[in-house]
C-alpha positions in Angstrom: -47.3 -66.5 161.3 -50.9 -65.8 161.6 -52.7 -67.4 163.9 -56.8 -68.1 163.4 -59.7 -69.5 165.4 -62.9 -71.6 164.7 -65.8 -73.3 166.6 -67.3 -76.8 166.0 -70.1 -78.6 166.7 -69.4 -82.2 168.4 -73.1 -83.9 169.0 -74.1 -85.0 172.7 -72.7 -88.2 173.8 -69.4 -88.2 171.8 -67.1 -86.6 173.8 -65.0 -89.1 174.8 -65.4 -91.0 171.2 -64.3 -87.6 169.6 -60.8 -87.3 171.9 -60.3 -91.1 170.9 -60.3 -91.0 167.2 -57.6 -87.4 167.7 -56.1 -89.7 170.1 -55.4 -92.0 167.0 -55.0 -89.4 164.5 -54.0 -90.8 160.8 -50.3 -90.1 160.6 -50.9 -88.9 156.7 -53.2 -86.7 158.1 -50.6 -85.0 160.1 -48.5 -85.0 157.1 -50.9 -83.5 155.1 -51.5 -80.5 157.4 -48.2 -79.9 158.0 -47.5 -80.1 154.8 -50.6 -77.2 154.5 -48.5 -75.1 156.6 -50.2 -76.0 160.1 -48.9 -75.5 163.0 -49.4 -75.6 166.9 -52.7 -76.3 166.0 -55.3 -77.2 169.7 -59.1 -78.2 169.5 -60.6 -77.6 173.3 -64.1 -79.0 174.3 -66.4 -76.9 176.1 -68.4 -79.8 178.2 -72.0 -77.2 178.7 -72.1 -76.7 175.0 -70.1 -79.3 173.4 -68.5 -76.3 171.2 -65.2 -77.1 169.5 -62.9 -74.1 170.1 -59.6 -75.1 167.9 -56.6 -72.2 167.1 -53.8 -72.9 164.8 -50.4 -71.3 163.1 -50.2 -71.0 159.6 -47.5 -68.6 157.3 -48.7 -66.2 154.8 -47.9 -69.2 152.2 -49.8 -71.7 153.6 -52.2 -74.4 151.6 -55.4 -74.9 154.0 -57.5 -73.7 151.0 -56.0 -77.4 149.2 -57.2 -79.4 151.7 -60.7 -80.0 150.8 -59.5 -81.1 147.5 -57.2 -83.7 149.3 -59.1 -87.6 149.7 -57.6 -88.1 152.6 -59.0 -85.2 154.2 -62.4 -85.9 152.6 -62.3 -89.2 154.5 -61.5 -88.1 157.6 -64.5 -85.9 157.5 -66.3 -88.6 156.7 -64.9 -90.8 159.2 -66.1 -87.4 161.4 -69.5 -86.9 160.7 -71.1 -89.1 162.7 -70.3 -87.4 165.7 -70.2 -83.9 164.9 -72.4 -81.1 162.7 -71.3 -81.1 159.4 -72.0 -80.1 155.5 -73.2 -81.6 152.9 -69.5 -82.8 151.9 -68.9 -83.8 155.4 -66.8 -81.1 156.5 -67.4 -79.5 159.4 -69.8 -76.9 160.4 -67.3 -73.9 161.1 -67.3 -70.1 162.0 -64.3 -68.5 162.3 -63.5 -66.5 165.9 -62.9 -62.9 165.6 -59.4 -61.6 167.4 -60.3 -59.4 169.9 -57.0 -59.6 172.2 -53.7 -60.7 172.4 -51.7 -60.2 175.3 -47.5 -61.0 175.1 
């Protein structure tokens, strides 16, 4: 399993508004990225810079690179982009996070 890690860009005021709609996450969603090969996959909120930190699992085989494709992922970032920086095709502003250290 390897695991990776991004950064966001939620927009002021939408804190609370953000952890409400993953509060009611769409259940084909979670199908969907489990069925990509997700797992143990977090999103924390730093409050000073309203950065996104999220980490996830996937296996060597895994199927994030589909997802874009998929419409219900297109309309979740849709449903998104009010309330957070995002492309042209709604999804998400993202850099990934260098690994730097692991401790077991």
């Amino acid at each position: 399993m390897e695991t990776i890690a991004f950064v966001m860009q939620l927009r002021p005021g939408f804190e609370a508004e953000y952890e409400k709609r993953h509060d009611e996450i769409w259940p084909e969603l979670v199908t969907l990225l489990k069925e990509a090969g997700i797992e143990d996959y977090s999103i924390f909120l730093h409050p000073q810079t309203l950065q996104l930190f999220a980490t996830l699992k996937r296996p060597e085989n895994h199927k994030m690179d589909t997802l874009p494709e998929q419409a219900i992922m297109q309309k979740w970032w849709a449903y998104m982009g009010d309330i957070m920086d995002h492309n042209p095709d709604n999804s998400p502003v993202s850099a990934p996070l260098k690994p730097v250290f692991y401790l077991r």
